[in-house]
N, C-alpha and C positions, 0 to 999 in steps of 0.2 A: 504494500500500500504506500502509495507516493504521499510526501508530507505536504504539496505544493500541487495545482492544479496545473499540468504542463502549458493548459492555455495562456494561463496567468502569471509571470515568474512574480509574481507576488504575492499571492496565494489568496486572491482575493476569492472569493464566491461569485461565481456566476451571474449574473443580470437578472432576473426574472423576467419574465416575455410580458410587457404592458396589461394592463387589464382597465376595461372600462366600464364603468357603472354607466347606468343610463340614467342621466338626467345631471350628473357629476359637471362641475364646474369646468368650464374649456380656457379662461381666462389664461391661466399659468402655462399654455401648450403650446409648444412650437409651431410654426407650419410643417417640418419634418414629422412630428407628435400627430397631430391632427391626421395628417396622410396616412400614418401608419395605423394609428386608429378606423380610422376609413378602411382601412385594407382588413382588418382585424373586425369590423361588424359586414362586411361584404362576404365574407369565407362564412363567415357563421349562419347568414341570411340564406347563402346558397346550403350549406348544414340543413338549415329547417326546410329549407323547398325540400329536396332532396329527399327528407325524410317523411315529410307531407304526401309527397308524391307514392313513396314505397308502401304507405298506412294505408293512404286510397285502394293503392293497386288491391292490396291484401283486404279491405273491409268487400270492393267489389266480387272477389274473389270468393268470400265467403257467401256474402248474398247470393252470388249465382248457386251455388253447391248448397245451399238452404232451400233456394225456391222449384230447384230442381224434386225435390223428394214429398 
């Protein structure tokens, strides 16, 4: 087990990857901040269609095989 994070020759910890509350203050954010947040509720938005879509598939999928019998 290394004592230092090779990424880091200072052995800092890691960044943590942004997170954004909804409705959270935007004052204090970069334009870089803001962009990357944007990119970060865009992946998540396509996440929920995505998943939207797969539930649909699967509830129609059941209805059909219910009304069949």
């Amino acid at each position: 087990m290394a004592l230092f994070d090779e990424a880091d020759p200072f052995g800092r910890a890691p960044k943590a990857p942004p997170v954004h509350e909804i409705g959270q203050a935007l004052d204090a954010l970069s334009v870089s901040e803001l962009a990357e947040r944007i990119e970060i509720l865009q992946a998540e938005i396509a996440r929920l269609e995505a998943m939207r879509v797969s539930k649909e598939a699967s509830k129609r999928a059941a209805d059909a095989f219910f009304k069949q019998g």
